[in-house]
C-alpha positions as CSV (number, residue, x, y, z in Angstrom):
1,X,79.8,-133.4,-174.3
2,X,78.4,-131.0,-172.3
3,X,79.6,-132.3,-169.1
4,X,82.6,-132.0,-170.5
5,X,82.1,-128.9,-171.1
6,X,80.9,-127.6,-168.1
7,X,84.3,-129.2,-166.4
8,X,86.3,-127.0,-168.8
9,X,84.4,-124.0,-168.0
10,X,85.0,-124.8,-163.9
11,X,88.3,-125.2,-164.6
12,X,89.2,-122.2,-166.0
13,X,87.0,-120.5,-163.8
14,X,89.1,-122.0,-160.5
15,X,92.4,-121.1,-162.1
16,X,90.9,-118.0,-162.4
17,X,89.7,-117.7,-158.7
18,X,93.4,-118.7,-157.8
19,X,94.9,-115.9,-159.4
20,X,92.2,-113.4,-157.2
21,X,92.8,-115.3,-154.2
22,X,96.7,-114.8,-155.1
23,X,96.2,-111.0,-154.6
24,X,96.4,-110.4,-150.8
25,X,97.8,-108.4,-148.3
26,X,101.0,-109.6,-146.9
27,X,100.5,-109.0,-143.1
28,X,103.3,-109.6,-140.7
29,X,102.6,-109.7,-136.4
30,X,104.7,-110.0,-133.8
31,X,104.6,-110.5,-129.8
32,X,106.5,-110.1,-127.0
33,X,105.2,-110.0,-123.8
34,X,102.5,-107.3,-123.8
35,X,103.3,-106.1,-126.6
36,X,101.6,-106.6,-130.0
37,X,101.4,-105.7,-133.5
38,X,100.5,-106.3,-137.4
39,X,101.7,-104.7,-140.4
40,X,99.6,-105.1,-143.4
41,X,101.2,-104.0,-147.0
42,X,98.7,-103.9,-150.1
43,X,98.7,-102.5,-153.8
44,X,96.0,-100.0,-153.8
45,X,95.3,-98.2,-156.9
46,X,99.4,-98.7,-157.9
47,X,100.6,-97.4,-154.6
48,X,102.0,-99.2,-151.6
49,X,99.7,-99.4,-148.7
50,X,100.9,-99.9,-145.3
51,X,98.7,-100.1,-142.2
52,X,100.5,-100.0,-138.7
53,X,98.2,-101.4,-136.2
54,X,99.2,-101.5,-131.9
55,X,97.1,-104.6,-131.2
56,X,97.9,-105.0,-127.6
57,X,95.0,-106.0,-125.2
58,X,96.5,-103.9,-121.9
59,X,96.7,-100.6,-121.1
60,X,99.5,-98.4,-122.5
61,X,101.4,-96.6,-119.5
62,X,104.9,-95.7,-120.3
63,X,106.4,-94.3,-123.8
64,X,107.4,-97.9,-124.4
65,X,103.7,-99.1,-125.0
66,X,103.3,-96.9,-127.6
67,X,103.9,-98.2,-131.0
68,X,105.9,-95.8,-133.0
69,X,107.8,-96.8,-135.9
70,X,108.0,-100.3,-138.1
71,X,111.1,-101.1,-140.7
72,X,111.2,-103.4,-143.6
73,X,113.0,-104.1,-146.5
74,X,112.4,-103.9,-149.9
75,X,114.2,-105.9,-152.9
76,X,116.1,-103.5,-154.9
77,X,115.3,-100.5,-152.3
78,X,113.2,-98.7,-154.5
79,X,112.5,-94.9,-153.5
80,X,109.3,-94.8,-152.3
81,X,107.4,-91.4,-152.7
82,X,105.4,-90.5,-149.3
83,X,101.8,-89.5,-150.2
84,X,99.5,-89.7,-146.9
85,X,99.2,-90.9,-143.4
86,X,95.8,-91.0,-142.0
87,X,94.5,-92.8,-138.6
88,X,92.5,-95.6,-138.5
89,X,91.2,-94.9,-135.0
90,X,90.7,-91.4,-132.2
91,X,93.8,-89.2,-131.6
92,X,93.8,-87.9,-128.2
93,X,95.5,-85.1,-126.3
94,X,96.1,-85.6,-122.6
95,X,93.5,-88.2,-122.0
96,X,90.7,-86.3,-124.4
97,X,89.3,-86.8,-127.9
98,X,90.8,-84.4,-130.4
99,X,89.6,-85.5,-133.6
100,X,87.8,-89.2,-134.9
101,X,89.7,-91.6,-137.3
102,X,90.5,-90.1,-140.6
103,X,92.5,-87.3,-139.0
104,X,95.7,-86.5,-141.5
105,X,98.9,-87.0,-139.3
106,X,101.4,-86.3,-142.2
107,X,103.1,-84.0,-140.1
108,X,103.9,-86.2,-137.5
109,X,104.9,-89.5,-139.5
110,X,107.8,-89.6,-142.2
111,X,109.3,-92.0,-144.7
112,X,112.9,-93.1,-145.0
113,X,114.2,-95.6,-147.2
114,X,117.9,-95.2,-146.8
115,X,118.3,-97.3,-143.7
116,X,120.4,-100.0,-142.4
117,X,118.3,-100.9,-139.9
118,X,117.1,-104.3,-138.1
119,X,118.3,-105.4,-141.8
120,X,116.0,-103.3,-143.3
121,X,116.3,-100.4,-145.6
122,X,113.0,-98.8,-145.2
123,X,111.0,-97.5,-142.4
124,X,108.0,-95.4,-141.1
125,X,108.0,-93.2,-137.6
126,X,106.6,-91.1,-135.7
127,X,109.7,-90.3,-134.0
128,X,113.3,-89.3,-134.9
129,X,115.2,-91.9,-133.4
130,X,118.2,-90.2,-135.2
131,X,117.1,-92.1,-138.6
132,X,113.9,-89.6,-139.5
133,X,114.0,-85.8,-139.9
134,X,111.6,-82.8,-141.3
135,X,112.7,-84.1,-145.4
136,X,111.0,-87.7,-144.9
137,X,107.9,-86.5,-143.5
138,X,104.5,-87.5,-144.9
139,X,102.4,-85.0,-146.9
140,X,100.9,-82.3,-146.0
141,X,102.9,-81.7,-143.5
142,X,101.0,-79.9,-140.8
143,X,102.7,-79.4,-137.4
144,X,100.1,-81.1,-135.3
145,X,102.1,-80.9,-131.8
146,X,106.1,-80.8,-131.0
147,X,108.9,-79.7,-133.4
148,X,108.2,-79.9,-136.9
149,X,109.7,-83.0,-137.6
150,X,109.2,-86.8,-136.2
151,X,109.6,-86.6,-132.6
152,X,109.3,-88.4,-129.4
153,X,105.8,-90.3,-128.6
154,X,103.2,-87.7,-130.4
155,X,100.7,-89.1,-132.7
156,X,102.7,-93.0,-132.0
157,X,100.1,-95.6,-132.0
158,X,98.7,-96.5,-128.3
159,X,97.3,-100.4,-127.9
160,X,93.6,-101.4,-128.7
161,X,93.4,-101.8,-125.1
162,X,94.7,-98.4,-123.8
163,X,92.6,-96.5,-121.3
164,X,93.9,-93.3,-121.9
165,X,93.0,-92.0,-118.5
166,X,95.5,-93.9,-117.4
167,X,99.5,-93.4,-118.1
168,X,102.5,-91.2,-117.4
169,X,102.9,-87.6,-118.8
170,X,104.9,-88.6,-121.5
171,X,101.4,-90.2,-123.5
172,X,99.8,-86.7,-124.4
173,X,99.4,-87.0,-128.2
174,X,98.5,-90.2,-129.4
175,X,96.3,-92.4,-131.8
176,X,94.0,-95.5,-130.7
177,X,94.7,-98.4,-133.1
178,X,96.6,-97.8,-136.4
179,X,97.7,-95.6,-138.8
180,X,97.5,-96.2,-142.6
181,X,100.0,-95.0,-145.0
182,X,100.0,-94.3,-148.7
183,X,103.4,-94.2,-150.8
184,X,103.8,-93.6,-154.5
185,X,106.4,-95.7,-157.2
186,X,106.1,-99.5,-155.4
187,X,106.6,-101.2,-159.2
188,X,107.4,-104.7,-157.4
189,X,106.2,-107.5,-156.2
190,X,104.6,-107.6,-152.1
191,X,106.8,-111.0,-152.0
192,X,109.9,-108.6,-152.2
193,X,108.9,-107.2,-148.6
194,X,111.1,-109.1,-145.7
195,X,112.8,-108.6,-142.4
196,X,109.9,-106.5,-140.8
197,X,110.2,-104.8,-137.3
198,X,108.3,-103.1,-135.1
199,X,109.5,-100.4,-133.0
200,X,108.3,-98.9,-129.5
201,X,109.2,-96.3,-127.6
202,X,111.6,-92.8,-128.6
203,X,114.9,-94.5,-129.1
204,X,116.5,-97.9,-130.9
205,X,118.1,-98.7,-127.5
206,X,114.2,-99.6,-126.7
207,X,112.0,-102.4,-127.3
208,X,111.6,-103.6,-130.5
209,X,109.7,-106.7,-131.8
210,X,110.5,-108.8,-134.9
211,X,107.3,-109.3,-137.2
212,X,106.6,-112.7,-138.8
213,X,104.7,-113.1,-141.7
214,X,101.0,-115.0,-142.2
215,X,99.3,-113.4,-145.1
216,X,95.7,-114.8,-145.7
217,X,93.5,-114.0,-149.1
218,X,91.1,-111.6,-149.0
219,X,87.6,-112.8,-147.7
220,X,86.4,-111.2,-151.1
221,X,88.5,-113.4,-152.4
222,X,87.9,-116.5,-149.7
223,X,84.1,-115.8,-151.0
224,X,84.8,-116.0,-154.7
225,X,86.5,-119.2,-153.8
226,X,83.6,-120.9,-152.0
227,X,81.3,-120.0,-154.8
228,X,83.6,-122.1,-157.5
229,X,84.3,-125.2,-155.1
230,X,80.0,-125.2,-154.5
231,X,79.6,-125.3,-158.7
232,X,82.7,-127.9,-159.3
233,X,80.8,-130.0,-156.3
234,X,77.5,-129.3,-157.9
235,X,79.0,-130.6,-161.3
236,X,80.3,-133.7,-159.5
237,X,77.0,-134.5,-158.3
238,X,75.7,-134.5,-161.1
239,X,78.0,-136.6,-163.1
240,X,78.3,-139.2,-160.3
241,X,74.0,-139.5,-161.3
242,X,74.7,-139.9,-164.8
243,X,76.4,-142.9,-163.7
């Protein structure tokens, strides 16, 4: 009986620990040729989280290194409010450090949703590209170099790799890494996210890199995980004795 018992109380308690492990980022990647990125979208506190990451190995040397904008769709193309942009990494000014990660880049960074893009009808940038203007930019938005709206390279995401000594006049303002993004009203599911791309560069016409998906649980939730399969093998153990 109380083996029996102890099996219920497993079971429940790994049907449980499936249903954490269910709740995880969906991250998309992509390559193509020295370029690389990830995308990672999470439900934080209600709100759609969305880290933009350049992870690239080589240096960045031309506008077209820099990572600057990704699109995705949304079922139902729900209207997203833009709350905060914030780097994950240095922001730099003509090969020096202006400020550590945590640096607010609202200004620099907008939000559009009305898209027809890549097959997408949302999208996050750092420049125009003739889809992004002053309305869609990310609170507060403080004019941190350029016009004030979405323009050209500044504040685009340079690779994991970049020496920024290195590179043509064009990379003056940028940030090392990734850039995370905060937007208000996401009332769906992450599995309604699809056809994500990743664009480099200051124009459409330049490279851009589908993303593929290959979301893994949290290790919070890997953890959790272990801990149930060591008591339901424990358990096992110890019927197999009684035996």
């Amino acid at each position: 009986m109380k083996l029996r018992s102890g099996l219920k109380v497993l079971v429940g308690l790994s049907a449980g620990l499936v249903a954490v492990a269910a709740h995880s980022a969906v991250i998309f990647s992509g390559s193509s040729g020295t370029r690389s990125a990830s995308v990672s979208f999470d439900v934080v506190a209600g709100n759609l989280q969305v880290t933009l990451t350049n992870t690239s190995a080589g240096d960045a040397l031309v506008p077209t290194d820099i990572l600057t904008g990704v699109f995705f769709n949304l079922s139902g193309n729900p209207a997203l409010t833009p709350l905060s942009a914030i780097t994950g990494g240095n922001t730099y000014l003509n090969g020096a450090i202006v400020s550590a990660a945590g640096t607010i880049v609202g200004g620099e960074w907008a939000y559009n949703n009305g898209l027809a893009q890549y097959s997408a009808n949302s999208g996050i940038s750092s420049s125009g590209l003739g889809l992004f203007g002053p309305p869609d930019l990310f609170p507060p938005a403080i004019n941190l170099a350029g016009p004030v709206s979405p323009d050209g390279v500044q504040y685009g995401i340079t690779t994991a790799g970049d020496n920024v000594a290195t590179g043509n006049a064009g990379l003056t303002e940028i940030t090392q890494n990734s850039v995370t993004f905060l937007l208000s009203g996401f009332l769906g599911s992450l599995a309604d996210i699809s056809n994500v791309t990743f664009q480099y560069g200051t124009a459409l016409t330049e490279p851009s890199v589908p993303g593929r998906e290959n979301s893994v649980p949290e290790p919070g939730s890997l953890a959790l995980l272990g801990v149930g399969l060591l008591g339901l093998a424990g358990v096992t153990r110890r019927r197999n004795a009684v035996r």
